[in-house]
DSSP file (Angstrom, degrees, kcal/mol; ACC not computed):
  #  RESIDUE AA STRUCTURE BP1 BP2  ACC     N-H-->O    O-->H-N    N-H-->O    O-->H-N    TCO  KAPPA ALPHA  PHI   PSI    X-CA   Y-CA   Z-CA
    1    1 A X              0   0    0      0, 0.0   111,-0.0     0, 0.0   113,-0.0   0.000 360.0 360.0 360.0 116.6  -16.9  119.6   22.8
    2    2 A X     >  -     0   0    0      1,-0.1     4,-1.2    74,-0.0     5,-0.0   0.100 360.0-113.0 -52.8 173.9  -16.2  119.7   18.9
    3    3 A X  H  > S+     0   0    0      2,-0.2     4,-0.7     3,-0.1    -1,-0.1   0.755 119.3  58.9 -84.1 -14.3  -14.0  117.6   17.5
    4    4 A X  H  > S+     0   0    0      2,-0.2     4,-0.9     1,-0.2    -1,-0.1   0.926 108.7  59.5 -64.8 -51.5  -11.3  119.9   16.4
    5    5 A X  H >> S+     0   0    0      1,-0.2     4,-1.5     2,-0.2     3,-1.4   0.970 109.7  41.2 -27.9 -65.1  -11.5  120.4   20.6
    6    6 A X  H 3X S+     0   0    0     -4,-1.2     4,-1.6     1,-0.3     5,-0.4   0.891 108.3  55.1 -71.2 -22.1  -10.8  116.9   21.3
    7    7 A X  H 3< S+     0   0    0     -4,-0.7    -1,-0.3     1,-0.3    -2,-0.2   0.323 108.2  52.2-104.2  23.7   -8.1  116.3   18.7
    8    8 A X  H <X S+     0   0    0     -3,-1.4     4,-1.7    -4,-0.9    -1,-0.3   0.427 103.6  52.4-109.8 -16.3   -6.0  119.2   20.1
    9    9 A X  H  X S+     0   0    0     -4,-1.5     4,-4.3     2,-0.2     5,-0.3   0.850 114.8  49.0 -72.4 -35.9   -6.0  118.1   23.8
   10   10 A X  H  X S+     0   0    0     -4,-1.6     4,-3.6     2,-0.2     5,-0.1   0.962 116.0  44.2 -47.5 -77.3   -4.7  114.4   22.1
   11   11 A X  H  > S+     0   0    0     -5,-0.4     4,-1.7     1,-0.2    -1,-0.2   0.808 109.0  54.5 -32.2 -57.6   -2.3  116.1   20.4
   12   12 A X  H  X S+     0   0    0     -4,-1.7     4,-2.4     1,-0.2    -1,-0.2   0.957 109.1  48.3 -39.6 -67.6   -1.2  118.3   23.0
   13   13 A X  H  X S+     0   0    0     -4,-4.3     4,-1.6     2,-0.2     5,-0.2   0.882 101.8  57.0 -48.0 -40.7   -0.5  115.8   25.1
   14   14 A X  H >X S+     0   0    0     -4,-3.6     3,-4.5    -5,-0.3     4,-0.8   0.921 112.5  51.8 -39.7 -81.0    1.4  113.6   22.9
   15   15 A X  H >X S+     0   0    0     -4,-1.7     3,-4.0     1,-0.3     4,-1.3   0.712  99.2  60.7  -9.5 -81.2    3.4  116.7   22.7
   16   16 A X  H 3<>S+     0   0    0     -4,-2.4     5,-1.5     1,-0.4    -1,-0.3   0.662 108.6  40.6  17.5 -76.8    3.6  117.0   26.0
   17   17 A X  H <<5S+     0   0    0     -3,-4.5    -1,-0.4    -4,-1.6    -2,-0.3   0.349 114.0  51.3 -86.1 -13.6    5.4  113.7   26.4
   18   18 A X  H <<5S+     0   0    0     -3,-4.0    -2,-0.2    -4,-0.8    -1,-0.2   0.544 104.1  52.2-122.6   0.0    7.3  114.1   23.9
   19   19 A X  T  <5S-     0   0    0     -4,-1.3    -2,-0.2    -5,-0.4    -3,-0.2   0.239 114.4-120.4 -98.3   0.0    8.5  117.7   25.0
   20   20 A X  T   5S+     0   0    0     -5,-0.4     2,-1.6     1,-0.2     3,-0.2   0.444  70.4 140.1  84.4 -23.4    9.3  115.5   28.6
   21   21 A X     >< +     0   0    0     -5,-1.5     4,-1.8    -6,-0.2    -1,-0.2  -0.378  20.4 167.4 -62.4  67.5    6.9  117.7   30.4
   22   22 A X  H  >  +     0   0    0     -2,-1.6     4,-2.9     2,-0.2    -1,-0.2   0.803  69.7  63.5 -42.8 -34.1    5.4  115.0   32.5
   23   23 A X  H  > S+     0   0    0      1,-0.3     4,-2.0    -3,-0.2     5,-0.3   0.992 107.5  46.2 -68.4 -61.0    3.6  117.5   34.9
   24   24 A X  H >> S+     0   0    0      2,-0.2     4,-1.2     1,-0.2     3,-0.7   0.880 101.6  62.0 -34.5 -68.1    1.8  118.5   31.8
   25   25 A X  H >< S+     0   0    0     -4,-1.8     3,-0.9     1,-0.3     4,-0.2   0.787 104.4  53.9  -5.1 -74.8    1.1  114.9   30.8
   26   26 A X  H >< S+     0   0    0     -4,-2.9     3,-6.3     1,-0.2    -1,-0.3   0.963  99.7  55.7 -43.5 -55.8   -0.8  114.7   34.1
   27   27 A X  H << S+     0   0    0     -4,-2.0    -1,-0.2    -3,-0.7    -2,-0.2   0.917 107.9  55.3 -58.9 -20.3   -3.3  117.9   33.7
   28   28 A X  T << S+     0   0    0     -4,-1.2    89,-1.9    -3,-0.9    -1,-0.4   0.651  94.9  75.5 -66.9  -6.9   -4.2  116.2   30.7
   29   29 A X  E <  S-a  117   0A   0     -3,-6.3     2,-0.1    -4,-0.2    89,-0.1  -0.824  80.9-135.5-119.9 121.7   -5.1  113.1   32.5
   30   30 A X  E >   -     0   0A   0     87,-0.9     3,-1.6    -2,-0.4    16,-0.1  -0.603  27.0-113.0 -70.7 152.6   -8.6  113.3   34.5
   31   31 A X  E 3  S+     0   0A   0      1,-0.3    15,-0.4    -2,-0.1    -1,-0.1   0.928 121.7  54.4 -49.3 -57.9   -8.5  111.9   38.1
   32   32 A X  E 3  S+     0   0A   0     13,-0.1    -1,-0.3    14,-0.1    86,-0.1   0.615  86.2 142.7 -65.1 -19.2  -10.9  109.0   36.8
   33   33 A X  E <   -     0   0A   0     -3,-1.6    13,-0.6    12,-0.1     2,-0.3   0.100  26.4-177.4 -47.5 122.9   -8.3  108.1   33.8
   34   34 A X  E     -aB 119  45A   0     84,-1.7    86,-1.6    11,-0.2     2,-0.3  -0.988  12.1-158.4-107.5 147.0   -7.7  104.7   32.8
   35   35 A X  E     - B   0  44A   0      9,-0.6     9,-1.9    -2,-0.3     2,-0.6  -0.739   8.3-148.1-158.2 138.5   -5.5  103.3   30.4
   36   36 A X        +     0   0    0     -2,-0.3    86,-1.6     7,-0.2     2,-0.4  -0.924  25.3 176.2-100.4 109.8   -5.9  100.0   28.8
   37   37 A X    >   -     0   0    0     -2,-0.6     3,-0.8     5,-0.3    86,-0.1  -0.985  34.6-112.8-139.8 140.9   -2.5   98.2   27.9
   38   38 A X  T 3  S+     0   0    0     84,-0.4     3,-0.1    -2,-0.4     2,-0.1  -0.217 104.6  26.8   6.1 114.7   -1.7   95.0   26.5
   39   39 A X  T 3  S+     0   0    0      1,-0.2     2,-0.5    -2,-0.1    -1,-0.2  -0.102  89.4 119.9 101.7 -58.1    0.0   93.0   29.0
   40   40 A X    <   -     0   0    0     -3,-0.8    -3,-0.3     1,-0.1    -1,-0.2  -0.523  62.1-136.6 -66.6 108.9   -1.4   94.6   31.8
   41   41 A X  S    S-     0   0    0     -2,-0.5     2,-0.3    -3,-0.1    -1,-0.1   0.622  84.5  -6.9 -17.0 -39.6   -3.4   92.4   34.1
   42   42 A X  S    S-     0   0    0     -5,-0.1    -5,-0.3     0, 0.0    -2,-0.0  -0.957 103.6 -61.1-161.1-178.8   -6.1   94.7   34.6
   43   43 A X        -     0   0    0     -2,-0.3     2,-0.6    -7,-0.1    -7,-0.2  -0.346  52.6-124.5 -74.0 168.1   -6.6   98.3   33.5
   44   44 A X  E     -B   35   0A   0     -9,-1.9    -9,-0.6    -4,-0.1    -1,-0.1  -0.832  19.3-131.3-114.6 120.0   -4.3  100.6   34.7
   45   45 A X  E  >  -B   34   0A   0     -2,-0.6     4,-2.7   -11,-0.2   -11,-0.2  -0.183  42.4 -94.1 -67.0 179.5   -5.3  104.4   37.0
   46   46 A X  H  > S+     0   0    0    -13,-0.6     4,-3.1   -15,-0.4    -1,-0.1   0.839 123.9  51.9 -48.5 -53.6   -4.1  107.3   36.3
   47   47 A X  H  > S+     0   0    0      2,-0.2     4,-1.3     1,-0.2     5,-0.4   0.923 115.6  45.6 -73.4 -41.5   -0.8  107.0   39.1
   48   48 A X  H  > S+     0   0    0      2,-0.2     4,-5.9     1,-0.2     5,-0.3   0.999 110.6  49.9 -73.1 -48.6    0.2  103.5   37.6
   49   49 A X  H  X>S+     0   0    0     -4,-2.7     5,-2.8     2,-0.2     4,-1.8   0.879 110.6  49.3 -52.0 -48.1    0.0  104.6   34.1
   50   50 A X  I ><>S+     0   0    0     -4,-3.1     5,-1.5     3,-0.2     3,-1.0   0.968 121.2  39.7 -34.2 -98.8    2.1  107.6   35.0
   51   51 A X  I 3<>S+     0   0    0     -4,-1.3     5,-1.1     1,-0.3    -2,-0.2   0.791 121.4  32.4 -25.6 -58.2    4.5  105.2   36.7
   52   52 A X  I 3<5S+     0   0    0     -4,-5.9    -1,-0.3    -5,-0.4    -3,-0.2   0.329 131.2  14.9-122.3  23.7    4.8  102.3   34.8
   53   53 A X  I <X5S+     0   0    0     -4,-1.8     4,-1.7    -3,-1.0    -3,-0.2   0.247 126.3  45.8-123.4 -40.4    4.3  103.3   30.8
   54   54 A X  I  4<S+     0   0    0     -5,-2.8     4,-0.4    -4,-0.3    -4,-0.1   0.957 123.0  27.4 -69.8 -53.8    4.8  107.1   30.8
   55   55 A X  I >><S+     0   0    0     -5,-1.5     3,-2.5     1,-0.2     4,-1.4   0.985 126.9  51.5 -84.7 -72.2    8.4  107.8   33.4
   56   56 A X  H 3><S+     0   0    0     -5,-1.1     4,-1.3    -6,-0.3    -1,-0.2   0.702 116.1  34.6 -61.3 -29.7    9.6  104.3   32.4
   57   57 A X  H 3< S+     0   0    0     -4,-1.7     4,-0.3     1,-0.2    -1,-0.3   0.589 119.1  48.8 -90.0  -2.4    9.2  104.7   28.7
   58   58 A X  H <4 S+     0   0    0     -3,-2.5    -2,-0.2    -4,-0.4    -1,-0.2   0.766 115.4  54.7-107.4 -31.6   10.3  108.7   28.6
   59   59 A X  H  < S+     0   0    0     -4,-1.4     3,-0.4     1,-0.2    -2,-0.2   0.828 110.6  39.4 -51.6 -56.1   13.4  107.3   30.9
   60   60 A X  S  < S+     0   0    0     -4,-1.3    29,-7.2     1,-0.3    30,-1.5   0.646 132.8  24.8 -87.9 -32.5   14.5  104.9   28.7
   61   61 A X    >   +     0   0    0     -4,-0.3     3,-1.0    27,-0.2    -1,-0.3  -0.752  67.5 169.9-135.2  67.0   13.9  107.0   25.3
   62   62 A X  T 3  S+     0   0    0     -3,-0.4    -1,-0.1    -2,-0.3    -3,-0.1   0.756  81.0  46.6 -66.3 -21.9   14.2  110.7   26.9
   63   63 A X  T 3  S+     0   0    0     24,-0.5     2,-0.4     2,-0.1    24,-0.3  -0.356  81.1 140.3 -79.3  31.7   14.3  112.0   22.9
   64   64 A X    <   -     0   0    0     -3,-1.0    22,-0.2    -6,-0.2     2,-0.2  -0.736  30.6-172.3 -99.7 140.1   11.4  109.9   21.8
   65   65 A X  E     -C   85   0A   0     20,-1.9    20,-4.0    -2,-0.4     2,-0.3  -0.825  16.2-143.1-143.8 145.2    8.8  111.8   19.1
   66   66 A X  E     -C   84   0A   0     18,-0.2     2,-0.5    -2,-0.2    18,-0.2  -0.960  18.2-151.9-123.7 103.7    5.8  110.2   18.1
   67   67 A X  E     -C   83   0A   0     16,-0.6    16,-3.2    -2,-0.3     2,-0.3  -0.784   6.7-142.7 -80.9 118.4    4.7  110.8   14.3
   68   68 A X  E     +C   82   0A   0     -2,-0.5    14,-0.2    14,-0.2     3,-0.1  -0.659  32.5 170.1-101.7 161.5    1.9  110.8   13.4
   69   69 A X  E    S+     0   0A   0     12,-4.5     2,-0.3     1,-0.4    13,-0.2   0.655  77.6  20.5-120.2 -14.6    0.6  109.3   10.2
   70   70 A X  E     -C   81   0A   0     11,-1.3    11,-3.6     2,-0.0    -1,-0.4  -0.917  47.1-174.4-149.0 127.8   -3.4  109.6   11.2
   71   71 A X  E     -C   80   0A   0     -2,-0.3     2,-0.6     9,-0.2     9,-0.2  -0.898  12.7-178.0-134.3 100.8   -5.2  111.2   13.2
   72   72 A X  E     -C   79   0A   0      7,-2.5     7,-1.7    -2,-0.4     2,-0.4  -0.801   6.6-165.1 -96.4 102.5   -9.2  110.3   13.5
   73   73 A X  E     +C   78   0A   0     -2,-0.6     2,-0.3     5,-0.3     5,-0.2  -0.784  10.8 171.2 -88.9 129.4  -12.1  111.8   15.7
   74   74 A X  E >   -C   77   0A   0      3,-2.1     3,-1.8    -2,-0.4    -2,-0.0  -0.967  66.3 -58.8-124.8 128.1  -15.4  110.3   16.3
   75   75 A X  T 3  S-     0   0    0     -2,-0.3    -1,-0.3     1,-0.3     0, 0.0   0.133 122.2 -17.9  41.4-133.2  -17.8  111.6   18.7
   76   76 A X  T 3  S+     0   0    0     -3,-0.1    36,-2.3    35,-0.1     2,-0.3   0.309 115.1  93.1 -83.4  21.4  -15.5  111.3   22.0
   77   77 A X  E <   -CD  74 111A   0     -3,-1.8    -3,-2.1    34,-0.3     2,-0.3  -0.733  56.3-164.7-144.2 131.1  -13.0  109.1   20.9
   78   78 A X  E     -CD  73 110A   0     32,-1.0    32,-1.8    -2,-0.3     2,-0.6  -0.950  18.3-147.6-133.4  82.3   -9.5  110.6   19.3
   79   79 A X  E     -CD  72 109A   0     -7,-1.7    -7,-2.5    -2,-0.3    30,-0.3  -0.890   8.4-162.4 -97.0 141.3   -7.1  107.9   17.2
   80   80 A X  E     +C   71   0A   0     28,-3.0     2,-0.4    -2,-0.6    28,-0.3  -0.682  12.7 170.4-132.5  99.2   -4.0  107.9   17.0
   81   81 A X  E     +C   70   0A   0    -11,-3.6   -12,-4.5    -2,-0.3   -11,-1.3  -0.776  32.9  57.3-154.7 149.6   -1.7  106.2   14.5
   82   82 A X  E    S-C   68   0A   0     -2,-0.4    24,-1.4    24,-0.3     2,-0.3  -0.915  71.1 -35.7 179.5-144.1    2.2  106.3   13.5
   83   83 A X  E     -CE  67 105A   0    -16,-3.2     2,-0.7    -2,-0.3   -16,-0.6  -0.568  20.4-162.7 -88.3 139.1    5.9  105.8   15.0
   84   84 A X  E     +CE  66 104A   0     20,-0.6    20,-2.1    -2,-0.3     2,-0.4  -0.944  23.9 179.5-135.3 150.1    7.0  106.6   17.7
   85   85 A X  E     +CE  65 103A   0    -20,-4.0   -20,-1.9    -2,-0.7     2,-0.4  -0.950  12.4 141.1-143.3 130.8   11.1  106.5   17.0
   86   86 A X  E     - E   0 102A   0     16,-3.3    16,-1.8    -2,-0.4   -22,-0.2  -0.938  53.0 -95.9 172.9 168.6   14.3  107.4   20.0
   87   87 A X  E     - E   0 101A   0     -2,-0.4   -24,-0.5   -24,-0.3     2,-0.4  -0.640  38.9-125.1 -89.8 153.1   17.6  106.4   21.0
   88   88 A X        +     0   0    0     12,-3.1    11,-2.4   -27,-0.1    12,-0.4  -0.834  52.0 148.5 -99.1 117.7   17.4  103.8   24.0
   89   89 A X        +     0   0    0    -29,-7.2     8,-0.4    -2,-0.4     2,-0.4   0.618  58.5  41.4-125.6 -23.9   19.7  105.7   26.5
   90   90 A X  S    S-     0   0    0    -30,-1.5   -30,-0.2     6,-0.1    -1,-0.2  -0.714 100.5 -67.4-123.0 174.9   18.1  104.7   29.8
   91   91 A X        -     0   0    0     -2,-0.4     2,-0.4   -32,-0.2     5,-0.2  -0.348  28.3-160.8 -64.0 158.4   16.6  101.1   31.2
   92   92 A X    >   -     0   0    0      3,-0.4     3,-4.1   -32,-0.1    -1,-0.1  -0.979  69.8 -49.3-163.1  92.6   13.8   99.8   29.8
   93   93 A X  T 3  S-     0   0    0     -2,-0.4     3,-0.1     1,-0.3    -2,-0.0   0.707 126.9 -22.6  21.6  76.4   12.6   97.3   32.6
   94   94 A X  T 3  S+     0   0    0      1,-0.3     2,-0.4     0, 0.0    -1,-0.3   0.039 112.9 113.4 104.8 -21.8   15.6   95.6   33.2
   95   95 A X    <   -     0   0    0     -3,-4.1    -3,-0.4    -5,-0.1    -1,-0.3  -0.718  56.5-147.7 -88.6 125.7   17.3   96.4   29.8
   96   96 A X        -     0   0    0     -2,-0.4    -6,-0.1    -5,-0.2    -8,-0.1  -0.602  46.4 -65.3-103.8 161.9   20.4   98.6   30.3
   97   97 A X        -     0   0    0     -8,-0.4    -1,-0.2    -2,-0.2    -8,-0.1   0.093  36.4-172.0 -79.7-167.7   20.8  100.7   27.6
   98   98 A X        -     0   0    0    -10,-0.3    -1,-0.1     2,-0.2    -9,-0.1   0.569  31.0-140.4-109.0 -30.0   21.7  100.1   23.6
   99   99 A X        +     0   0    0    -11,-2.4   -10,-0.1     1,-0.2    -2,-0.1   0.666  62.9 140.2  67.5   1.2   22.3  103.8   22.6
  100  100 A X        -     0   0    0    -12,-0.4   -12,-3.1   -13,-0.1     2,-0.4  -0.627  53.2-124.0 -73.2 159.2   20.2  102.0   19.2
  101  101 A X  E     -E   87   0A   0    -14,-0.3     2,-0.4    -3,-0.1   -14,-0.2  -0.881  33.8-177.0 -81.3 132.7   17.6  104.0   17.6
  102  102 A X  E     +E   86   0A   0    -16,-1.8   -16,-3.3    -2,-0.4     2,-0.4  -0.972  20.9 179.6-148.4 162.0   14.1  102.7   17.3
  103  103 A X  E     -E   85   0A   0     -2,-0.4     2,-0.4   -18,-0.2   -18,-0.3  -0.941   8.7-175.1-147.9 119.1   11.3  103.4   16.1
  104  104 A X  E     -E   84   0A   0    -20,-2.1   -20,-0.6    -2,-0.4   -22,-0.1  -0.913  28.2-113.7-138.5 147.8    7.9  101.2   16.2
  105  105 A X  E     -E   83   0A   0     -2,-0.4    20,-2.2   -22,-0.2   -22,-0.2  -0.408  40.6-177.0 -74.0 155.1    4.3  101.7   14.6
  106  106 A X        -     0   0    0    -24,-1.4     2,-0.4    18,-0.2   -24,-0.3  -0.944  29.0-157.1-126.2 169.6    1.4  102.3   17.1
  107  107 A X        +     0   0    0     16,-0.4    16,-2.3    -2,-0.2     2,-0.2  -0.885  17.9 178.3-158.6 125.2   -2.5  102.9   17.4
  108  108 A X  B     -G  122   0B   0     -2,-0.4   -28,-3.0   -28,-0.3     2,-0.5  -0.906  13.1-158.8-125.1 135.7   -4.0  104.9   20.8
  109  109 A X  E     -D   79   0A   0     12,-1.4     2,-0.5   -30,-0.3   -30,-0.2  -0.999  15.8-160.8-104.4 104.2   -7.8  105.5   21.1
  110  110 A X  E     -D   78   0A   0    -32,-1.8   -32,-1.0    -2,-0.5    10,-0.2  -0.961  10.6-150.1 -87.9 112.9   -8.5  108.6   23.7
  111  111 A X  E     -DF  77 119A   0      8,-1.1     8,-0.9    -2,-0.5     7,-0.5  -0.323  14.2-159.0 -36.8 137.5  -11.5  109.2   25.2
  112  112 A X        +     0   0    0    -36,-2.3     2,-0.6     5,-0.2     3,-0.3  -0.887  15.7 169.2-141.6 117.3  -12.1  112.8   25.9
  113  113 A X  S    S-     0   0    0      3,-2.3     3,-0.1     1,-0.3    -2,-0.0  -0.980  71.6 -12.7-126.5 113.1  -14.5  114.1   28.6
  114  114 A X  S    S-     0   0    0     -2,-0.6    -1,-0.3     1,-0.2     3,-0.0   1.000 130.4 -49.8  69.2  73.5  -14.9  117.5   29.9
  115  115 A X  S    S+     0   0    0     -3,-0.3    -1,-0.2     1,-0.1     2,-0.2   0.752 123.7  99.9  33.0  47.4  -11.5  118.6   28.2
  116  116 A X  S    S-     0   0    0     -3,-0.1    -3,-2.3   -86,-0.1     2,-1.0  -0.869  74.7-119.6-142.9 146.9   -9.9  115.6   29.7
  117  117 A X  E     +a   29   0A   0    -89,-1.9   -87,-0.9    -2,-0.2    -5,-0.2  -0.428  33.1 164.8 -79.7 116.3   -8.8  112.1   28.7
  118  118 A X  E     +     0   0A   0     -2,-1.0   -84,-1.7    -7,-0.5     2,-0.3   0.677  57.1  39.2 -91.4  -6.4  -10.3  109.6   30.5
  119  119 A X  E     -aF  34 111A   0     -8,-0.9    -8,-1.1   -86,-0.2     2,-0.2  -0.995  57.2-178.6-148.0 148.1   -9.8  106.8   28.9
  120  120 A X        +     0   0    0    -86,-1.6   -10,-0.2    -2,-0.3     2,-0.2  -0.799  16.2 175.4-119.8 175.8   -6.8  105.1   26.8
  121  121 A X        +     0   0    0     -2,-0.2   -12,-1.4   -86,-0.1     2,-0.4  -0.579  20.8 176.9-137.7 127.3   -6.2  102.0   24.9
  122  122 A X  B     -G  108   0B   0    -86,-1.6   -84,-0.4   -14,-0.2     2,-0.4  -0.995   4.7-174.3-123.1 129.1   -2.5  102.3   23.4
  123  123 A X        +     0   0    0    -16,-2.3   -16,-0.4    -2,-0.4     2,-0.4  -0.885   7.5 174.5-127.1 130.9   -1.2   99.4   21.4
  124  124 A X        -     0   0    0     -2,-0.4     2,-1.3   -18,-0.2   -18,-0.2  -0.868  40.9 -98.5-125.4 158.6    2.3   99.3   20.2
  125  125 A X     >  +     0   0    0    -20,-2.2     4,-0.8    -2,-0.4   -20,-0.1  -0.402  46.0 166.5 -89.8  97.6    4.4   97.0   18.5
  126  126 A X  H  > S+     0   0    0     -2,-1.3     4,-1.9     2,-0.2    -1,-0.2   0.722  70.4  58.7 -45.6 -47.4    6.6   95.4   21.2
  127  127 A X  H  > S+     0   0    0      2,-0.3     4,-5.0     1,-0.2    -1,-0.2   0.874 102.0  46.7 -40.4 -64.3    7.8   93.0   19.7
  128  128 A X  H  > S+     0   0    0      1,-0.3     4,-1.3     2,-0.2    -1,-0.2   0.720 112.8  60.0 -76.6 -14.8    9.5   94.7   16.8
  129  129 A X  H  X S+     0   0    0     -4,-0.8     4,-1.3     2,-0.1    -2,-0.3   0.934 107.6  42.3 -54.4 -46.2   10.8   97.1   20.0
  130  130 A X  H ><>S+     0   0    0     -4,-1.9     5,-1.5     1,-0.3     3,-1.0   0.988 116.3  60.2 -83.5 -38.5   12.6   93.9   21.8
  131  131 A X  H ><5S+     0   0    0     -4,-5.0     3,-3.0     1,-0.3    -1,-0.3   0.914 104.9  38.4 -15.8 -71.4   13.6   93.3   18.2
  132  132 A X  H 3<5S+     0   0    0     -4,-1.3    -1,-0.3     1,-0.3    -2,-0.2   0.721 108.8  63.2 -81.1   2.6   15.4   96.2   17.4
  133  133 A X  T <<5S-     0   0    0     -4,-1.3    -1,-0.3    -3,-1.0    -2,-0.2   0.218 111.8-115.0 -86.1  -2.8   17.1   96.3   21.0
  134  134 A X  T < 5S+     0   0    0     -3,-3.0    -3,-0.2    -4,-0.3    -2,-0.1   0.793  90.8 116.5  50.3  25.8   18.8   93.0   20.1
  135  135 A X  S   <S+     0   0    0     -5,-1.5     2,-0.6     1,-0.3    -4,-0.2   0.651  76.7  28.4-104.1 -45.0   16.7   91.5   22.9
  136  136 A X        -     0   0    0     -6,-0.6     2,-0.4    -9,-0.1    -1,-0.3  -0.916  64.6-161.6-121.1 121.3   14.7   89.1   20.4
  137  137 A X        -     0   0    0     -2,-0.6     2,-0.3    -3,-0.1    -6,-0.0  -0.957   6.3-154.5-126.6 160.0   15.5   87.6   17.3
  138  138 A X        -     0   0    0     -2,-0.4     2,-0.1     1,-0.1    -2,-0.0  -0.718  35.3 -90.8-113.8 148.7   13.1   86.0   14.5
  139  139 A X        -     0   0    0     -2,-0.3     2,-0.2     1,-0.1    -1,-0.1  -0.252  38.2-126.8 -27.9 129.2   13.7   83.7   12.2
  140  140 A X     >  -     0   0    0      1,-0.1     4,-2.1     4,-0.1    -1,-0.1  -0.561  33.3-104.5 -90.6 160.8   15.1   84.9    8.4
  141  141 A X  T >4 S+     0   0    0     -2,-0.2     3,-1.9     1,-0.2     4,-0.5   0.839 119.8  65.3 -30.6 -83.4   13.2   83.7    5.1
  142  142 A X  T 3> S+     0   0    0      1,-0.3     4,-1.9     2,-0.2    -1,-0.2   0.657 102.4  40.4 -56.1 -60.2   15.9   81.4    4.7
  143  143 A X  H 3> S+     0   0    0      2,-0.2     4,-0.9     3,-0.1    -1,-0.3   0.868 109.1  54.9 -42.4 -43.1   15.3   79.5    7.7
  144  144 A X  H X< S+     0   0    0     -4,-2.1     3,-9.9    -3,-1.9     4,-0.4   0.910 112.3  52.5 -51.5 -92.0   11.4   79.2    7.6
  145  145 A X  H 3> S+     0   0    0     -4,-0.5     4,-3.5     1,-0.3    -1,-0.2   0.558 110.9  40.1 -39.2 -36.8   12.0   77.8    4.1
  146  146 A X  H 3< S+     0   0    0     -4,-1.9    -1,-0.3    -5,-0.2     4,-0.3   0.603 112.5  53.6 -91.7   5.3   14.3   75.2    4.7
  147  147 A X  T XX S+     0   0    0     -3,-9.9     4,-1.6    -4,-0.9     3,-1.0   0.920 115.5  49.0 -80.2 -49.0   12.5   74.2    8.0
  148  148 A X  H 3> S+     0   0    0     -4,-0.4     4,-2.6     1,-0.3     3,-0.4   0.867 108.8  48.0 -18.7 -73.2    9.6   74.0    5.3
  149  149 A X  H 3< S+     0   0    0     -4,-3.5     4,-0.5     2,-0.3    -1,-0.3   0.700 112.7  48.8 -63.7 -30.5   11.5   72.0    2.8
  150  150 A X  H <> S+     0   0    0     -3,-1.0     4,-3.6    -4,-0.3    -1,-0.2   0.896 112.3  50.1 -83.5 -30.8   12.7   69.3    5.6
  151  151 A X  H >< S+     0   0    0     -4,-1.6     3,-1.4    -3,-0.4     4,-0.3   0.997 111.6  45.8 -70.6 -67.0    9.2   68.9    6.9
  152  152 A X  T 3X S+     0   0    0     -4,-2.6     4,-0.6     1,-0.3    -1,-0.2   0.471 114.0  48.7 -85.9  -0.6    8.0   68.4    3.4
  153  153 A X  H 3> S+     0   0    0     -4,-0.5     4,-3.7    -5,-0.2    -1,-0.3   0.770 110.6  51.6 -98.8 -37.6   11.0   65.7    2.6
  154  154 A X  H << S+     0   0    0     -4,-3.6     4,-0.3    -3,-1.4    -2,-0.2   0.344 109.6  51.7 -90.2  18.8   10.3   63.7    6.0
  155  155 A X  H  > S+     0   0    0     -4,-0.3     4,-2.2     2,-0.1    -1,-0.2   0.732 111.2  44.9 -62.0 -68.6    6.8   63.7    4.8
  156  156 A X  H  X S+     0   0    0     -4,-0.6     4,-3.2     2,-0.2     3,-0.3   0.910 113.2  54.5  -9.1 -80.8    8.0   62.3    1.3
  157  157 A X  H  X S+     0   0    0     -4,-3.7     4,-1.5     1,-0.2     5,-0.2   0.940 110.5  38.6 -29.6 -73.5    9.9   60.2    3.1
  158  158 A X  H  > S+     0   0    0     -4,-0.3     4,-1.4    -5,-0.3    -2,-0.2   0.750 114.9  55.9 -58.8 -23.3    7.1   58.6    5.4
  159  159 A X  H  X S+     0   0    0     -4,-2.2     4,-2.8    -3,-0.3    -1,-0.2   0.957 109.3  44.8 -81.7 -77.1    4.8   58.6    2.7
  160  160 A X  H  < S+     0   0    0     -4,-3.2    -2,-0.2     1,-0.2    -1,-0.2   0.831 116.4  44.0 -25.6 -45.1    7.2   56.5    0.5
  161  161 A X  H  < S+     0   0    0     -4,-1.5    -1,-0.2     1,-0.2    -2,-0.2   0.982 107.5  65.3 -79.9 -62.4    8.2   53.9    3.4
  162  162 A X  H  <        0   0    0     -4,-1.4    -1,-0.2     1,-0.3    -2,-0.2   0.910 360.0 360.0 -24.8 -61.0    4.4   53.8    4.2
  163  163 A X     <        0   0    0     -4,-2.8    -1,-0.3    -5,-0.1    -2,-0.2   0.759 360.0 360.0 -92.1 360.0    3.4   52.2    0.6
């Protein structure tokens, strides 16, 4: 299989998913597929990965497009990196929705075996999802610095009393 071979079945799929066409999504998927995720206890088959990243995440962001900003082939191995960006209209494990747009960087390695993927590992930046969902908030510069600045006076402090 060339490479050009492999990095249009990737591609496709993305597509795929991002045209909503799950049932496609699958023919791309070999019975053996496993999917590697962050989080996930142990790797995930083909029917969980379908279940519980593909329909939950397509659910929740039914307009969600993935841009890509690279796209690498090595031998059998296809990577992936960019955005993926959509309004949050349906739940998102437990989160009803925001109607926000979001949009968060990723990197996927596909495996590709007999015109099919057999293997995933997708990590994408969660965080900066729960973020923009108003589910999680970070500390601004301004805070850090003056948590900085108190630590470094009750230091001062102890140091002074100390001699």
């Amino acid at each position: 299989m060339s490479a050009e071979q492999n990095k249009s079945i990737v591609l496709q799929m993305y597509q795929s998913f991002d045209q909503g066409n799950l049932e496609q999504v699958q023919e791309y998927l070999a019975p053996n597929f496993v999917a590697h995720i962050p989080g996930a206890s142990k790797a995930l088959n083909r029917e969980a990965f379908m279940q519980s990243v593909l329909m939950i995440f397509r659910s929740a962001f039914p307009d969600g497009m993935h841009k890509f900003e690279d796209v690498i082939v090595e031998g059998d191995k296809v990577v992936t990196r960019g955005t993926f960006s959509g309004n949050h209209r349906g739940e998102l494990q437990g989160i009803p929705p925001t109607g926000k747009l979001i949009t968060i960087p990723f990197f996927h390695i596909d495996r590709i075996e007999n015109d099919k993927l057999v293997e995933h590992w997708g990590y994408s930046d969660l965080l900066s999802l729960m973020q923009q969902l108003g589910i999680v908030s970070l500390p601004g510069p301004g805070l850090i610095a003056r948590k900085l600045y108190l630590a470094i006076a009750s230091l001062t402090k102890f140091n002074k009393e100390a001699s």
